[in-house]
VEXKEVEX-599515 format. One line per 3 residues: for each residue x, y, z of C-alpha. Coordinates in Angstrom, 3 decimals, always signed. Example, Ala and Ser with C-alpha at 12.3 -4.5 7.8 and 13.67 -1.06 7.14 Angstrom:
# VEXKEVEX-599515
+12.300/-4.500/+7.800 ~ +13.670/-1.060/+7.140
***
This chain:
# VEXKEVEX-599515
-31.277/+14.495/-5.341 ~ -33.090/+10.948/-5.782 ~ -33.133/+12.118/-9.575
-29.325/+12.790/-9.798 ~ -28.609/+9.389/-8.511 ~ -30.333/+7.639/-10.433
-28.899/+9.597/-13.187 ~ -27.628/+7.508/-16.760 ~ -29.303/+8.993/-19.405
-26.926/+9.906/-22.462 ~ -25.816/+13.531/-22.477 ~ -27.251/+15.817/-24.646
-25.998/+15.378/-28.307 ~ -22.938/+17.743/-28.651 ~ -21.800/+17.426/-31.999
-17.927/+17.474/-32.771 ~ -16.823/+20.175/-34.635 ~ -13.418/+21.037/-35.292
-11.028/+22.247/-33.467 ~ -10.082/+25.761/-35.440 ~ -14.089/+26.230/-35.467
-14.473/+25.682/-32.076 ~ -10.859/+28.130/-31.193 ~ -12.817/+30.900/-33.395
-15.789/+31.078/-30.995 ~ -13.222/+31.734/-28.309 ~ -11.517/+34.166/-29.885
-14.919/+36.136/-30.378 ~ -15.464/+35.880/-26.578 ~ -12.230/+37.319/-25.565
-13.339/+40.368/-23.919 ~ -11.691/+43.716/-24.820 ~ -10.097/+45.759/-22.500
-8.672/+49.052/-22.977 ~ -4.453/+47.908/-23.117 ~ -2.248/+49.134/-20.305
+1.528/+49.310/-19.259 ~ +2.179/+45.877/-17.541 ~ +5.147/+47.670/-16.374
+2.575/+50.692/-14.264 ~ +3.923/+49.628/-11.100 ~ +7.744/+50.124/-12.142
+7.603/+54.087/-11.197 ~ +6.509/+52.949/-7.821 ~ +9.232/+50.283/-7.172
+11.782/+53.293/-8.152 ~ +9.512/+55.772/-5.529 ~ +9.693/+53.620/-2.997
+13.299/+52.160/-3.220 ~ +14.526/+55.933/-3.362 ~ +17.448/+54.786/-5.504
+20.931/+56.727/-5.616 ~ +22.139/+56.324/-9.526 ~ +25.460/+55.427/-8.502
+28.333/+54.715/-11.098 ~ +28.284/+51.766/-13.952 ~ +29.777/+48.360/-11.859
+28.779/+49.160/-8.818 ~ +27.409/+47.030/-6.279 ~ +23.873/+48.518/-5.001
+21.307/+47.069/-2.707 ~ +17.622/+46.688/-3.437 ~ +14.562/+47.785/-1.293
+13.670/+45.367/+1.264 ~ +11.063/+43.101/-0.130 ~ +10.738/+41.177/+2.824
+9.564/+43.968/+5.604 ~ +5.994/+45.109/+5.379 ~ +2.629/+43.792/+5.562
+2.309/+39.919/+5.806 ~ -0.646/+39.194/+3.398 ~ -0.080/+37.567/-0.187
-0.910/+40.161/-2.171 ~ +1.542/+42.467/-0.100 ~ +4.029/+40.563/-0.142
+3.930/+39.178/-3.986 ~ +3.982/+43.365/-4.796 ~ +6.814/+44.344/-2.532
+8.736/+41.041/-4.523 ~ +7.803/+42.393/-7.991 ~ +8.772/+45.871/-6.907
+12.459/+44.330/-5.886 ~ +12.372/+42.398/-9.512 ~ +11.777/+45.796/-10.800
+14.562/+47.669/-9.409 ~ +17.066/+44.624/-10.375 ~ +16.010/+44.805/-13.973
+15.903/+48.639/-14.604 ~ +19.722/+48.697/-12.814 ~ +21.143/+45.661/-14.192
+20.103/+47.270/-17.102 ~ +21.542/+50.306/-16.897 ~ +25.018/+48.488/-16.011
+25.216/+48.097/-12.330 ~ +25.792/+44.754/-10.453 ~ +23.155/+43.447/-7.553
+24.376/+42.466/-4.507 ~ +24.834/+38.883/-4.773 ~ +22.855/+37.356/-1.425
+20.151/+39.835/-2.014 ~ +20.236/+38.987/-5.762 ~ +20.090/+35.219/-4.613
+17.461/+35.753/-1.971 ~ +14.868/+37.174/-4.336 ~ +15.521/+33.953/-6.525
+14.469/+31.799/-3.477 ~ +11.597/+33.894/-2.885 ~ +10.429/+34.034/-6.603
+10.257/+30.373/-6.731 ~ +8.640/+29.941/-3.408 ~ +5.710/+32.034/-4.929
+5.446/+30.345/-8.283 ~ +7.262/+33.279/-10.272 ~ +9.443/+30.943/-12.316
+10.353/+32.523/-15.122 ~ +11.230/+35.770/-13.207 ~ +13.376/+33.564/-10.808
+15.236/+32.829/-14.290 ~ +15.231/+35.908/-14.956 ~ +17.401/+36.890/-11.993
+19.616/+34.413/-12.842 ~ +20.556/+35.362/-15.844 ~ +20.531/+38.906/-15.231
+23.168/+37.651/-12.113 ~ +24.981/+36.281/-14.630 ~ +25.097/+38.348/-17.414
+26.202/+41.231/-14.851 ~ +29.390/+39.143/-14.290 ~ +28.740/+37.481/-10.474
+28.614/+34.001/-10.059 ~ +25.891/+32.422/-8.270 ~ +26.150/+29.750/-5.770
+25.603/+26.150/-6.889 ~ +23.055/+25.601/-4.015 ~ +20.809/+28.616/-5.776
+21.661/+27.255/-9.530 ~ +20.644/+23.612/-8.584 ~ +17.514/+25.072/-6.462
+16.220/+26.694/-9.883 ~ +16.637/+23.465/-12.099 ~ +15.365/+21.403/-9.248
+12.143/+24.029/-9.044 ~ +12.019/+24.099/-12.566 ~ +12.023/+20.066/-12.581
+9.258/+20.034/-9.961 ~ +7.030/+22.104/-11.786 ~ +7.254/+19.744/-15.219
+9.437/+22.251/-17.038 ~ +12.585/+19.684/-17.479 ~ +12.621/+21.087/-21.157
+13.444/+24.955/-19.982 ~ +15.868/+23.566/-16.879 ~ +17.331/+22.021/-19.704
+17.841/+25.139/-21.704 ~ +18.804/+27.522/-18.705 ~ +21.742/+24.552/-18.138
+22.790/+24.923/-21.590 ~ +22.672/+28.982/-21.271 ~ +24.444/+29.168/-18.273
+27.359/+26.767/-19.185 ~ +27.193/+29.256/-22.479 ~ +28.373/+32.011/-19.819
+31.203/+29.551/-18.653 ~ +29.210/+28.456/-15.546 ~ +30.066/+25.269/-14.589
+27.383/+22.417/-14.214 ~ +28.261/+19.317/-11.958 ~ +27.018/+16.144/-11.345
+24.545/+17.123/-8.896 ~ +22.920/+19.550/-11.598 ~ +23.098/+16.941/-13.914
+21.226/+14.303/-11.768 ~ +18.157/+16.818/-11.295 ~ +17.976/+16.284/-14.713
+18.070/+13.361/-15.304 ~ +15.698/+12.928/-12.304 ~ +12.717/+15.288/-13.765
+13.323/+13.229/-16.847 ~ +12.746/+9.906/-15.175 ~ +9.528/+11.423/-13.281
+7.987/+11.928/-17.305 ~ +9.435/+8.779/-18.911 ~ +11.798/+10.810/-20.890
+14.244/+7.418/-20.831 ~ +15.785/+8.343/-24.388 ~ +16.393/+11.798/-23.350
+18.056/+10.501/-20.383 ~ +20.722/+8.578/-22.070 ~ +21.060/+11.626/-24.357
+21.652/+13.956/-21.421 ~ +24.235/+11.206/-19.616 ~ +26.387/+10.996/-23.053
+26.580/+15.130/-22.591 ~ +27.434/+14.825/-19.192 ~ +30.143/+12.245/-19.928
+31.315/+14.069/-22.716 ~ +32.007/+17.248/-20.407 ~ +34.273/+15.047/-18.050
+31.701/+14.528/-15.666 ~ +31.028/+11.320/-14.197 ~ +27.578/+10.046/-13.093
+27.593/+8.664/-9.650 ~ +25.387/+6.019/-7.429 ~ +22.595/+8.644/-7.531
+22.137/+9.184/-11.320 ~ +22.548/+5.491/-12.353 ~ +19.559/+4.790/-9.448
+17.555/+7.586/-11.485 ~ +18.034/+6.134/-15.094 ~ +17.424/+2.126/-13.543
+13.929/+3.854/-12.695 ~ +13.153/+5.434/-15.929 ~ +14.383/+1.841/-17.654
+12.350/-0.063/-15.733 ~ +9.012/+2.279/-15.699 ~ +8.871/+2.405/-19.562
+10.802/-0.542/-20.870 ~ +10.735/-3.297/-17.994 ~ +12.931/-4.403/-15.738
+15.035/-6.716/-18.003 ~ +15.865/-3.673/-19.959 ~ +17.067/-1.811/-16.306
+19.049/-4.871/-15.708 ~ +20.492/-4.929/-18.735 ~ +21.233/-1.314/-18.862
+22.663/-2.270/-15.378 ~ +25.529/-4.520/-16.556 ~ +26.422/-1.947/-18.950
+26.782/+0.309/-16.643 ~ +29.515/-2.227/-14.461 ~ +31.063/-3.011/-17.554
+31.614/+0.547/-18.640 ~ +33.065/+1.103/-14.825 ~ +30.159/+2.351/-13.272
+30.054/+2.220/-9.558 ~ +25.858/+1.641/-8.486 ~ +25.196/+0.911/-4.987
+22.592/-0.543/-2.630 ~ +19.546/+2.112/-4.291 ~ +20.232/+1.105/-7.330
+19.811/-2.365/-6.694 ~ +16.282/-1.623/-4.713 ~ +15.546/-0.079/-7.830
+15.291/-3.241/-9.578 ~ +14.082/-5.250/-6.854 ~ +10.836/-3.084/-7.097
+10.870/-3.546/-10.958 ~ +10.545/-7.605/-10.299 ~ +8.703/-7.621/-7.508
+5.913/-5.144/-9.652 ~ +5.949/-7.702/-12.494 ~ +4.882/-10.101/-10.497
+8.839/-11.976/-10.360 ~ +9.233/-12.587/-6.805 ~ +11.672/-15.804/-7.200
+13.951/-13.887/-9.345 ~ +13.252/-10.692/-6.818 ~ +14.441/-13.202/-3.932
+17.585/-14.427/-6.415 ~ +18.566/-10.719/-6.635 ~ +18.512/-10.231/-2.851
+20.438/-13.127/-1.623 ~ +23.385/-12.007/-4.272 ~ +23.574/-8.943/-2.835
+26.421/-9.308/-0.404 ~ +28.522/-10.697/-3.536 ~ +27.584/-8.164/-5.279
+29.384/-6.059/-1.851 ~ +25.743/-4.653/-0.337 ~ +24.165/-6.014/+2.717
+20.329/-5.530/+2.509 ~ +18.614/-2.460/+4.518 ~ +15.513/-2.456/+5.521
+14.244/-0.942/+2.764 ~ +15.374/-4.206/+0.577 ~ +13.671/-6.729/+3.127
+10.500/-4.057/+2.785 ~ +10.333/-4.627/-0.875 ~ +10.227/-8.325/-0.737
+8.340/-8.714/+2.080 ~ +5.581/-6.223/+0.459 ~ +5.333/-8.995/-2.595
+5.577/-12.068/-0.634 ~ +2.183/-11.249/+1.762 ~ +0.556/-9.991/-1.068
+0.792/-12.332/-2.846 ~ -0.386/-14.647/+0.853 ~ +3.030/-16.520/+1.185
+3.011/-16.077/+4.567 ~ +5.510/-18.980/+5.812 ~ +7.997/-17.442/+3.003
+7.544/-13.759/+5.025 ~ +7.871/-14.901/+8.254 ~ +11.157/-16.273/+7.278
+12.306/-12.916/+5.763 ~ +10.813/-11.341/+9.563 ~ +13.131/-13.453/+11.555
+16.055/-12.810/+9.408 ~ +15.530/-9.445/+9.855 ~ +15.714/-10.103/+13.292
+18.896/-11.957/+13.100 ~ +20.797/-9.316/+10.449 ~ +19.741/-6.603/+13.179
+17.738/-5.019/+10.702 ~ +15.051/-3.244/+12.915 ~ +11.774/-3.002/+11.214
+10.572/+0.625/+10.372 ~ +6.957/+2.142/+10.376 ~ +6.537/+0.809/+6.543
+7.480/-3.078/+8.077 ~ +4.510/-2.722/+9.907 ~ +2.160/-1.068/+7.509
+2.793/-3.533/+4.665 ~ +1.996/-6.331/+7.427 ~ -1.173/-4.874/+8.656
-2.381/-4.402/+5.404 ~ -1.297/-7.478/+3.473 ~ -3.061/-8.984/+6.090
-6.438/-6.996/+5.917 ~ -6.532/-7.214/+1.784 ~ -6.525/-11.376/+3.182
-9.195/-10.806/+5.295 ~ -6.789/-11.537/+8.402 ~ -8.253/-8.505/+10.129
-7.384/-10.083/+13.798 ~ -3.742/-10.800/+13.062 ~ -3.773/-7.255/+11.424
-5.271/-5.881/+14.883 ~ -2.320/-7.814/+16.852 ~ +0.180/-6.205/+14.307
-1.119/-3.022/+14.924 ~ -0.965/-3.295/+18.676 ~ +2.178/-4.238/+18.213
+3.374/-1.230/+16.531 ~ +2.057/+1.008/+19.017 ~ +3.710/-1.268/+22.139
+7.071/-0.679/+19.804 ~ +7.037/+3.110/+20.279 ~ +6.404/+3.543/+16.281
+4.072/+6.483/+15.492 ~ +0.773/+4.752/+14.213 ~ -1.260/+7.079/+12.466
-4.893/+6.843/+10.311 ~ -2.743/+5.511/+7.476 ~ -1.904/+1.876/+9.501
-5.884/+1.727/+10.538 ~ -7.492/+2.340/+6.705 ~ -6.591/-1.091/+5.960
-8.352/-2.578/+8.653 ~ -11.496/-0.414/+8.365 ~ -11.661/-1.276/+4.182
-11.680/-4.634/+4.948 ~ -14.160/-4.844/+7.653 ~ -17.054/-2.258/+5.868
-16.034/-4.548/+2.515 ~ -17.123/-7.391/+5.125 ~ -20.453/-5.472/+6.529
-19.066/-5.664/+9.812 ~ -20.515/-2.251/+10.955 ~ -20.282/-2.417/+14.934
-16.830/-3.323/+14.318 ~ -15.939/-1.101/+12.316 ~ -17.224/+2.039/+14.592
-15.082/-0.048/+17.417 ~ -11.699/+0.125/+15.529 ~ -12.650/+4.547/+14.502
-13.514/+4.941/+18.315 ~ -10.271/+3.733/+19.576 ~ -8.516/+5.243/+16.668
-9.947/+9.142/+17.476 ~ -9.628/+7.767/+21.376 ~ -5.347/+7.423/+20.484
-5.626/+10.433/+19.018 ~ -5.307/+9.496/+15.846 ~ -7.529/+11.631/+12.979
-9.471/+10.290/+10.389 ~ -8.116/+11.160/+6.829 ~ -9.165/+11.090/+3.376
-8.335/+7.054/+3.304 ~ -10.563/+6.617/+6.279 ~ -13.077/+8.115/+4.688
-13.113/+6.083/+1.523 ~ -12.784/+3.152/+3.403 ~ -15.696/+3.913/+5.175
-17.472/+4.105/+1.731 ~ -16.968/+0.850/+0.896 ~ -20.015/-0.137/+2.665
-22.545/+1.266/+0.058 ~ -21.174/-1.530/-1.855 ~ -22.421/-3.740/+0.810
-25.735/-1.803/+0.360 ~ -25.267/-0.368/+3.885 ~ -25.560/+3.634/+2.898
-27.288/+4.831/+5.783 ~ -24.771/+2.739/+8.300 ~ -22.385/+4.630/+5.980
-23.799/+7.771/+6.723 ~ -24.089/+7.897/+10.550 ~ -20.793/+6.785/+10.943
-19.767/+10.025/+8.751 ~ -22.005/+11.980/+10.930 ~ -20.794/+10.576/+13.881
-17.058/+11.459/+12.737 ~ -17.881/+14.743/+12.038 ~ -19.539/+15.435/+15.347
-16.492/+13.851/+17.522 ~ -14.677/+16.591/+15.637 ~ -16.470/+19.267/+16.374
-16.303/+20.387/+13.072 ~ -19.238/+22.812/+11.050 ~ -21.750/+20.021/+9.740
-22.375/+21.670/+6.088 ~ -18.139/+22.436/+6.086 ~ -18.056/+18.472/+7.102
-20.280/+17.080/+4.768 ~ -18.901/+19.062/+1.500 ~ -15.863/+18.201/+2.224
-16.498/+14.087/+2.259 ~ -18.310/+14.220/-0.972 ~ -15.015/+15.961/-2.174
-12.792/+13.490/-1.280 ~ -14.625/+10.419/-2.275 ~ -14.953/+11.467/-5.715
-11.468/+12.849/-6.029 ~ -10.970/+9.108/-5.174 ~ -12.806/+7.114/-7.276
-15.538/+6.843/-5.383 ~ -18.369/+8.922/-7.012 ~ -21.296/+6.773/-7.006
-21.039/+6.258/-3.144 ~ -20.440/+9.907/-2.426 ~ -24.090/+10.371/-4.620
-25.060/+7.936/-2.272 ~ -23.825/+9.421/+0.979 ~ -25.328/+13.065/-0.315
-28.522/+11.684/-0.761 ~ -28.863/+10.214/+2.648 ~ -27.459/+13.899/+3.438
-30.053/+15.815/+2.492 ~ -32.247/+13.415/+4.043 ~ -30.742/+15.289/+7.083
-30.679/+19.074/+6.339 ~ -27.986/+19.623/+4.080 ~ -27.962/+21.355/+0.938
-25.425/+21.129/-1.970 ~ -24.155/+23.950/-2.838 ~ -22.081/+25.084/-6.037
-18.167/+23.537/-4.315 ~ -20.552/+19.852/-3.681 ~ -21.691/+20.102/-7.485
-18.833/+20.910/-8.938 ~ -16.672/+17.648/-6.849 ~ -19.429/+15.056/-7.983
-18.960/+16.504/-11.516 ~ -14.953/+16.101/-11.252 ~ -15.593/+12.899/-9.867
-17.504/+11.997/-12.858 ~ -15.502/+13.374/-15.580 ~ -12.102/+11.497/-13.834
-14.067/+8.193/-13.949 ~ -15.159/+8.610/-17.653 ~ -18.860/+9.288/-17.453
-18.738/+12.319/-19.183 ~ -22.661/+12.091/-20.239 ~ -23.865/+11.712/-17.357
-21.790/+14.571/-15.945 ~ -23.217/+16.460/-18.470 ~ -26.817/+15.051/-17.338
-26.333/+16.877/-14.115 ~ -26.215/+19.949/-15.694 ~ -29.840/+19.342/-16.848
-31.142/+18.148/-13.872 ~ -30.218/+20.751/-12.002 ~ -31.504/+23.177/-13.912
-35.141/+22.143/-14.078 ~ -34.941/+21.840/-10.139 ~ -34.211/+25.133/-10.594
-30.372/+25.811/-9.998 ~ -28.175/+27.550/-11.747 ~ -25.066/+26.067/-12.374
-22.267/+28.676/-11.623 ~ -19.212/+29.344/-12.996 ~ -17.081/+27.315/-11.104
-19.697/+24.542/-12.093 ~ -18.679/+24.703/-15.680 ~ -15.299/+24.911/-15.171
-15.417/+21.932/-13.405 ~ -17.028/+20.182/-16.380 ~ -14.708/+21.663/-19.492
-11.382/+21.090/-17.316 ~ -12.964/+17.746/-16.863 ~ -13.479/+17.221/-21.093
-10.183/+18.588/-21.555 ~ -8.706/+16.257/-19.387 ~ -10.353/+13.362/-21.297
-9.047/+14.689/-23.943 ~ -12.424/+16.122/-25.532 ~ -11.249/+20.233/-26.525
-13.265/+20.178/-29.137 ~ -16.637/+19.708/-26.646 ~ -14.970/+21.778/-24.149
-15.237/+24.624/-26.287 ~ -19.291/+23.723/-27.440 ~ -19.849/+23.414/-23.138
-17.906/+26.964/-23.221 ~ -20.313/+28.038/-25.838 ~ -23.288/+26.968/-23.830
-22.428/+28.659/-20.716 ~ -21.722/+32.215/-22.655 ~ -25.433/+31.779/-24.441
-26.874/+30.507/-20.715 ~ -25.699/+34.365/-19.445 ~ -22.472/+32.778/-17.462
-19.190/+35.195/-17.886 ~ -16.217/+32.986/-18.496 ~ -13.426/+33.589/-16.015
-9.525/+33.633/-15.952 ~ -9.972/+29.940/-14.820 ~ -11.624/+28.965/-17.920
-9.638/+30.661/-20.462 ~ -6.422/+28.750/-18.290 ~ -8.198/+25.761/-18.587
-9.012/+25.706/-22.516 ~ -5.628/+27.150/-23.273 ~ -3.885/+23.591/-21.323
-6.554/+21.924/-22.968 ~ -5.377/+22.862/-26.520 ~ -1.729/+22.270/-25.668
-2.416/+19.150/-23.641 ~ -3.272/+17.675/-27.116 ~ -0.270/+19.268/-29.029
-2.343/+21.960/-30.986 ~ +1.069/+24.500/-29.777 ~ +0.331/+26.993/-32.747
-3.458/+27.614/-31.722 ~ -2.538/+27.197/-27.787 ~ -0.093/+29.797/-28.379
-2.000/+32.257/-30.836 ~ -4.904/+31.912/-28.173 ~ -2.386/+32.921/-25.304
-1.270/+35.572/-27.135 ~ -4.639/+37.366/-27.940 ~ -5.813/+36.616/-24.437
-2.778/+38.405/-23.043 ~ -3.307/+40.987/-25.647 ~ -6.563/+41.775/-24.254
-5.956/+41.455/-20.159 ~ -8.124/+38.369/-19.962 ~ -5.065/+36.314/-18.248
-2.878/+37.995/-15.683 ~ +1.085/+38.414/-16.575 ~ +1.855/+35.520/-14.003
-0.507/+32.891/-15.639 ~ +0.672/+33.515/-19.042 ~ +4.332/+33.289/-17.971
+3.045/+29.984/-16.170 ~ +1.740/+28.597/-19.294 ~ +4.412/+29.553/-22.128
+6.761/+27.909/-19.817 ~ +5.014/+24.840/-19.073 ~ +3.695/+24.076/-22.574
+7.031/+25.931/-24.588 ~ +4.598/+28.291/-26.011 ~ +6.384/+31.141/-27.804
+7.995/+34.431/-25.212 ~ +4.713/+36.229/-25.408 ~ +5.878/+38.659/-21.783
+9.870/+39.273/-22.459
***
């Protein structure tokens, strides 16, 4: 462990070869697998439904998907059973009941079957019923969630292709998936559609494209985009002004932030409390504390009660000052108030005082936190870190022991489970330091603790020593497992590195490790990730070909990434 700490050699030399080179080598590793019917458990669905072939155009009722045994596997085959049935009868002609039909949309989403959910759709559509806007603006808002604004884009243009009408609500998913990836040009492209149609974009969507302005161009390009919007008729309200009250307040414009505010009631909007949070978020920040005191007692005045984020921004404001005490009184404060104070309103407090050294006070403010019932999360415990940088490890470490004790909580469970959160946070060299005082104490890595230090690594760009690690542990004589690699090329892909992915992927097939459906996942976003569609796709193709990746991942994938209809 002392060795992997230390740890900054260079990796070992892993030349760059190209891409199509590299792809080859995975093609030759695809295993092969005698083919099969994806559609084997079709007969079933028809056995156990018992269906009647009643007449063309009429109604029938599927199996009951939803009655049965409770576990996932269970109930994800009684739901592909009931997508069965639909398809083989809306095939032959007949119409699905339309709540059923709309339930098993609901349910397809909630278990990540998206492009069956848009399936059903469109097989509810093409069979002449009309769904219900709340299940059409579900899909495109599930669709939007997932990062696949380009297909909720296509399904809108599909179904208004059937005559279905798409409203403004519809529309304003859109456009808010779009703001979510920076897609501002797209936006306005999408709003001159919508306007086009006779629709008219309302307080919601205007608060969605401000956002995307501001996020990618600056705000002076939201508040010009704002005027246009008045002088074109537009009709924003109070959000949209927050909007850009954020943007200046971000850049670092606070005056002009302050302007902004005090037009507001000219502009016919009285500030909420989410306005005065804004400002007062930049003024303490930025320590001009006379200036948010002000904004405090005018809150007071307008009857603008302060909310749970008032206090937060106050108590830690004041801790990133070094004003722990007033941030103490604050917090007291909040509690006295009847607001529900949770870890979140104490991290800021802790940071500051293991930033300071202050070690018996910081076990003070944890015991009356877990004493108020409050438990420690993952910003506790990376506040906590902060004192290896004060050189206090060990303090570091018995206060994690301690926590983990006062939980009652399994001390190897405990322990893995810190490391994994202070390197999904940045915070990789002190979780190497915390492990080593660890094992100090009993515990033993195993292959879950290897693999978070190495995604620790590869997310804070030491990719050689990541590599490194590999090396050590193998002369001390572990093997790194599969989930070990993966954790290394998903980090290289990530970074943007494919082309070394592939060489680690080559070194784990001649080092006797069997690739899993993971790994091919991983390469395949890897590939696509860096806009190499034809290969991503050919690769998809041939590892659906030969059964390496299940139906559900590939239909995960070609939707995500637009890869070519490789299922039907």
């Amino acid at each position: 462990m002392a060795t992997l700490l230390n740890t900054v050699s260079p990796a070992a030399n892993l030349s760059a070869k190209t891409k199509r080179n590299g792809f080859g080598f995975l093609h030759s590793q695809v295993p092969n697998f005698h083919t099969f019917s994806l559609n084997k458990g079709f007969p079933r669905a028809l056995a156990l439904a018992q269906i009647a072939i009643s007449p063309k155009d009429a109604v029938f009722s599927l199996s009951n998907w939803r009655v049965g045994k409770n576990d996932q596997k269970s109930r994800e085959l009684r739901i592909n059973d009931a997508f069965l049935q639909l398809e083989y009868m809306v095939g032959k002609g007949h119409k699905p009941e339309v709540t059923q039909a709309t339930q098993l949309l609901y349910d397809l989403c909630k278990s990540n079957k998206a492009r069956k959910a848009v399936k059903v759709m469109e097989m509810m559509v093409g069979s002449g019923l009309i769904p219900d806007a709340a299940s059409y603006t579900y899909l495109i808002n599930y669709l939007c969630k997932r990062g696949n604004v380009g297909y909720a884009m296509q399904l809108v243009e599909k179904m208004e292709g059937h005559g279905f009408p798409t409203n403004t609500v519809t529309y304003n998913t859109l456009v808010k998936g779009l703001c979510t990836h920076g897609k501002l040009n797209q936006i306005l492209q999408l709003l001159d559609r919508l306007t086009k149609k006779g629709l008219v974009p309302n307080a919601f969507t205007y608060s969605f494209l401000l956002e995307a302005a501001y996020k990618e161009r600056g705000v002076d390009e939201a508040m010009q985009l704002l005027d246009e919007i008045i002088a074109k008729g537009g009709e924003p309200n109070l959000v949209s002004y927050n909007v850009l009250l954020t943007g200046l307040c971000k850049e670092g414009r606070t005056e002009e932030a302050i302007k902004l505010f005090r037009d507001l009631p000219a502009k016919g909007f009285n500030p909420s409390v989410v306005s005065y949070n804004i400002l007062l978020r930049s003024l303490c920040y930025e320590g001009q504390w006379e200036e948010a005191n002000e904004l405090l007692a005018e809150m007071d005045r307008e009857d603008r009660s302060p909310s749970v984020v008032t206090y937060n921004i106050l108590i830690t404001s004041l801790s990133l000052h070094g004003r722990t005490e007033q941030a103490f009184k604050v917090l007291d404060e909040m509690t006295r108030s009847g607001f529900k104070v949770s870890a979140t309103s104490y991290n800021p407090i802790i940071a500051r005082l293991c930033k300071e050294g202050k070690v018996d006070l910081v076990v003070q403010c944890l015991d009356q936190m877990i004493y108020r019932r409050h438990s420690p999360n993952e910003g506790t415990y990376n506040a906590i870190a902060m004192l290896c940088e004060q050189g206090k490890v060990q303090e570091a470490f018995f206060i994690f022991q301690s926590l983990g004790n006062k939980q009652n909580y399994p001390t190897h469970d405990f322990y893995k489970n810190v490391i994994s959160i202070l390197c999904r946070k940045g915070n990789t060299y002190p979780a190497f330091q915390i492990l080593y005082e660890m094992t100090k104490y009993g515990f033993t890595p195993d292959s879950y603790t290897y693999s978070s230090l190495i995604r620790g690594m590869c997310r804070e760009g030491m990719l050689d020593e990541a590599l490194e690690i590999f090396r050590i542990l193998e002369e001390n004589d572990y093997r790194p497992d599969i989930d070990n690699y993966n954790a290394l090329i998903l980090g290289f892909c990530k970074s943007e590195r494919t082309d070394l992915s592939i060489e680690i992927f080559q070194m784990m097939i001649n080092k006797g490790c069997t690739p899993n459906e993971t790994t091919y996942t991983i390469l395949v976003e890897g590939i696509a990730f860096e806009e190499e569609m034809d290969i991503a796709a050919d690769l998809l193709k041939e590892l659906y070909v030969k059964e390496v990746l299940s139906q559900s991942t590939v239909e995960r994938l070609s939707m995500q990434y637009d890869l070519k209809e490789l299922t039907g």
